[in-house]
C-alpha positions in Angstrom: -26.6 -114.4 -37.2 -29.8 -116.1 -36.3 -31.4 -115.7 -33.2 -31.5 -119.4 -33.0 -27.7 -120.2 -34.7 -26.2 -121.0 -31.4 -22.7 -119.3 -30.4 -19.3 -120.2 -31.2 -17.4 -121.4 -28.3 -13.4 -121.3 -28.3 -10.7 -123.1 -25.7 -7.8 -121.5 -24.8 -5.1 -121.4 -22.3 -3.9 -118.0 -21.1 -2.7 -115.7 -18.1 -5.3 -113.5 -16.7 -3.8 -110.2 -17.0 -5.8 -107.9 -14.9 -9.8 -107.5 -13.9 -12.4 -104.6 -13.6 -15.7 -104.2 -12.0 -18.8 -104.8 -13.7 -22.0 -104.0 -12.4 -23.0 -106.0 -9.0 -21.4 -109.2 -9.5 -19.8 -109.7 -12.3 -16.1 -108.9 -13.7 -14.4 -108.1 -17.1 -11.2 -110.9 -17.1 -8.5 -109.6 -19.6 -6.4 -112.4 -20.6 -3.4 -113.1 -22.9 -4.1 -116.4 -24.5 -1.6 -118.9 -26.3 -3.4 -118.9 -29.5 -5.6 -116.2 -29.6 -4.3 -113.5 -28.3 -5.6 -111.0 -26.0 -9.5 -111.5 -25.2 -11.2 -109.6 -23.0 -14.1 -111.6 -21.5 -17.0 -111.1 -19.1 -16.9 -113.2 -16.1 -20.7 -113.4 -14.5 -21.1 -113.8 -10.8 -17.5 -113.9 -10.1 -18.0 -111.6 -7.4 -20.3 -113.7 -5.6 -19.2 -115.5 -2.5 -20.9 -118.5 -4.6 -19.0 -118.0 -7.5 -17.3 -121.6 -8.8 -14.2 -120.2 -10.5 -13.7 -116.5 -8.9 -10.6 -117.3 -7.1 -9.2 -118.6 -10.8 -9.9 -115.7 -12.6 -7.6 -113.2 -10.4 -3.9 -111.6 -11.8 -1.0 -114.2 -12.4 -3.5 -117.3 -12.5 -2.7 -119.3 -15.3 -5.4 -120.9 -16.5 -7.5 -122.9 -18.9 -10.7 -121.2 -20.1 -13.7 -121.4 -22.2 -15.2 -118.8 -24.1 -18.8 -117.8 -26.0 -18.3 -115.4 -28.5 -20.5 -112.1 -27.9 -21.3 -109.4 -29.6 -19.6 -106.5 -27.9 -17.2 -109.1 -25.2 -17.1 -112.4 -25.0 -18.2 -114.6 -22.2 -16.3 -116.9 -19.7 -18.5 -120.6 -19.5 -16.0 -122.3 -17.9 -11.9 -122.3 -16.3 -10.0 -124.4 -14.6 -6.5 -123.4 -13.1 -3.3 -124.6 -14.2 -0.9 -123.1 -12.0 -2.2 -119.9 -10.1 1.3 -118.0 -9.3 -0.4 -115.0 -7.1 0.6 -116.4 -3.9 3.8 -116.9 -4.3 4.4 -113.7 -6.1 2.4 -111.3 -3.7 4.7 -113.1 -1.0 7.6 -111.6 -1.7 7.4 -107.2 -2.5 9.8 -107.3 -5.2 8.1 -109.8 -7.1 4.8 -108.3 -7.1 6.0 -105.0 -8.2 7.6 -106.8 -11.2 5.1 -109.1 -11.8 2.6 -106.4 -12.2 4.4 -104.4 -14.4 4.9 -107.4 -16.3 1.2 -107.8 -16.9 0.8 -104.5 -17.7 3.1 -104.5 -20.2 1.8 -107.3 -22.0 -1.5 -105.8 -21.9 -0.2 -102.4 -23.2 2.1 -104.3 -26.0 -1.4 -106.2 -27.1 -3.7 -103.3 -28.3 -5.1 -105.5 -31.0 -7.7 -107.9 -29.1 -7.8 -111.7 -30.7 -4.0 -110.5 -32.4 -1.8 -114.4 -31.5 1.5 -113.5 -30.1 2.7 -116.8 -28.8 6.3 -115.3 -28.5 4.8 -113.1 -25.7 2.8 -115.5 -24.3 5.5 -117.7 -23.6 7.5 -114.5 -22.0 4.9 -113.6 -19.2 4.6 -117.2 -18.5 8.5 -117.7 -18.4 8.6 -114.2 -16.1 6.1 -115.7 -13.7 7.5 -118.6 -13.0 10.7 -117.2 -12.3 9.6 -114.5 -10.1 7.4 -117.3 -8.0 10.2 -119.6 -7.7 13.1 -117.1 -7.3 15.0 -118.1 -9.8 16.7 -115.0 -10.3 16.4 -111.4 -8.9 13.0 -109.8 -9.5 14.7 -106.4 -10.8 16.8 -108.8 -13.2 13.8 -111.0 -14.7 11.5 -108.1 -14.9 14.3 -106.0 -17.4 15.1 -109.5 -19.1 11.2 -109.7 -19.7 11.6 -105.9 -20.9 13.9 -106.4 -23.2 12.3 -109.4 -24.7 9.2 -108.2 -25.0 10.7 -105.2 -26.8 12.4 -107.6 -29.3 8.8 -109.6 -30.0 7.0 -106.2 -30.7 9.8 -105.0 -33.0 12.1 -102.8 -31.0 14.8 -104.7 -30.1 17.5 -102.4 -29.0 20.9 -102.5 -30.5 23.6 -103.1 -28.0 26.6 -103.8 -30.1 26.4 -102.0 -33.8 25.2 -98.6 -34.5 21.2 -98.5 -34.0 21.5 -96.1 -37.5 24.0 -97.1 -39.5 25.0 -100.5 -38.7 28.2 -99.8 -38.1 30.1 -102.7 -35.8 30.3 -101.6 -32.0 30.7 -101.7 -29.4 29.8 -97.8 -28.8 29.9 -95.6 -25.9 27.0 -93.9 -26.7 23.6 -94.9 -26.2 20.4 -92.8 -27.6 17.0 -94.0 -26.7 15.3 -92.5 -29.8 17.7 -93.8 -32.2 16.7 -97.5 -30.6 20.1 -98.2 -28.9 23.9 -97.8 -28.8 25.2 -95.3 -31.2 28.8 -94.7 -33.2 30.2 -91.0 -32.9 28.9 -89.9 -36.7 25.2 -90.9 -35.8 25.5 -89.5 -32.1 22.8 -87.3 -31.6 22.8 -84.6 -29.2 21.6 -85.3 -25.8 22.9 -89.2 -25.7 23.7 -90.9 -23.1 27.1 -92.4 -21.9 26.7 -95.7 -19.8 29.0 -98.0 -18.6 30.0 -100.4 -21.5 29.7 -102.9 -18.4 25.9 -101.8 -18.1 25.2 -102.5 -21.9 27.0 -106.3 -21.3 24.5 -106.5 -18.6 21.6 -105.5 -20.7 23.1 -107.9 -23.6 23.1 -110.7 -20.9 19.6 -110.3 -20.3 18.7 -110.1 -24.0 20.1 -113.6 -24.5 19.1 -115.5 -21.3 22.8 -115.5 -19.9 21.8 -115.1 -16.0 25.3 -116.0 -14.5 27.1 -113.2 -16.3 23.7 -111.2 -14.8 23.8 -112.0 -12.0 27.3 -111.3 -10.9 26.7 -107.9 -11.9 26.4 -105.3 -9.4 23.8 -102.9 -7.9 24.9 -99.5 -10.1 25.1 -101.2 -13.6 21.4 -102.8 -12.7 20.3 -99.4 -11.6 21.3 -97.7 -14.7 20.6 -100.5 -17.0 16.9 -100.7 -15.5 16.9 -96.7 -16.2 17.8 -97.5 -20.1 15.3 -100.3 -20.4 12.6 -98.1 -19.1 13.3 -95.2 -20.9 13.3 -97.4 -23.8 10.0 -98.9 -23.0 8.0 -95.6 -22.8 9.7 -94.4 -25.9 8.3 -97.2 -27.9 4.7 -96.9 -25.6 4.8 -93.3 -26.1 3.7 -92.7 -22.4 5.0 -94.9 -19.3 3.5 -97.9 -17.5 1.5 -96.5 -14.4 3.2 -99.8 -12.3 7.0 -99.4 -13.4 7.9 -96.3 -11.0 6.1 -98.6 -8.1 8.7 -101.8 -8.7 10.7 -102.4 -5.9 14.3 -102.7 -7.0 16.0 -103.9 -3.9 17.5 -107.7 -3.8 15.3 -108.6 -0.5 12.4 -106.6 1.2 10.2 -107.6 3.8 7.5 -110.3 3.2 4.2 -108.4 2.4 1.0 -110.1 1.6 -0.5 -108.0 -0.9 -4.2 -107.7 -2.6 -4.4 -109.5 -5.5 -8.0 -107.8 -6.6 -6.5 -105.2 -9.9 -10.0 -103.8 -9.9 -10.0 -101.1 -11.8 
């Protein structure tokens, strides 16, 4: 490229899905864009007390941003907010706890940079607006988000027929290797045996069916939030550093909580 071609800028929407320190004043902005998938960017002077959109480029914001293309990363030039949902997710413990493993999941599920997944764009939008207006139990929207997530990258767990053999469920067994519930010939050793109630609940996430989730109770979430995770670092092939930190209890006292992921 010519030192005087000038550089390609690019538009986007996107939810900023963590930051990191860089140098004095500046910040790298990771963010999971609509049509262009994860970009990492450098934001300059965000760390300024000067700084015009600082505040827009924190975890949970959703916003509208402008890009240069560089070399190495690209640059933020400009970003407006759409809907910044840190406030009222850091409000409530629960729904930080789930909101950040949230983001970190959709930045571990995106290890190709500039890779479109609108499918999961639309997912950690969906999960953020329903853990900043309540809409449902954190613990519940965070394994719905899970699950789907799962199903966009491919691993959609079987929770009716045989994960090997296809054979028509339901099945009392359920093997996280094999991917999901499993008939007695292609039971390996070492499954587990959940409560068929547990793998309705887990089915009723799957599909978006939140009144038969939410009338289930606290041991079937409790085990079927085990599965999902066990499921989830299968697939990842080591855990999420945030999903042993999520706070799985209906209510917990209001904590304000630091939105700054610096790294």
């Amino acid at each position: 490229m010519s030192a005087h071609t000038p550089k390609a800028l690019y538009r986007d929407e996107g939810i900023v899905l963590r930051t990191q320190k860089l140098g004095e004043a500046d910040r790298i902005i990771t963010v999971l864009t609509r049509r262009h998938g994860k970009v990492r960017a450098v934001a300059k002077g965000v760390r300024r007390t000067k700084s015009k959109f600082g505040a827009r480029l924190e975890p949970f914001t959703h916003v509208d941003v402008q890009f240069y293309t560089g070399r190495n990363l690209d640059i933020v030039s400009q970003v407006e907010s759409i809907r910044a949902y840190g406030q009222e997710i850091v409000a409530d413990y629960p729904a930080y706890t789930a909101g950040t493993a949230v983001l970190e999941t959709a930045d571990r599920l995106t290890a190709e940079e500039k890779e479109p997944s609108l499918r999961l764009f639309l997912l950690v939008v969906g999960a953020l607006r329903a853990l900043g207006e309540r809409a449902h139990p954190a613990p519940l929207v965070l394994d719905a988000f899970l699950l789907r997530a799962m199903s966009v990258a491919g691993w959609e767990p079987a929770l009716a027929d045989c994960a090997r053999c296809g054979e028509a469920g339901p099945h009392r067994h359920f093997s996280v290797p094999a991917g999901g519930t499993v008939c007695p010939a292609c039971r390996p050793t070492g499954s587990a045996m959940p409560s068929p109630v547990t793998i309705e609940l887990l089915d009723a996430l799957l599909t978006g069916d939140w009144s038969r989730a939410e009338a289930s109770q606290g041991t079937n979430r409790r085990e079927g939030s085990g599965l999902v995770a066990a499921l989830l670092q299968w697939h990842l092939e080591r855990g999420l550093r945030s999903l042993p930190l999520v706070d799985r209890t209906e209510s917990a006292p209001r904590r304000e909580m630091s939105l700054l992921h610096e790294a």
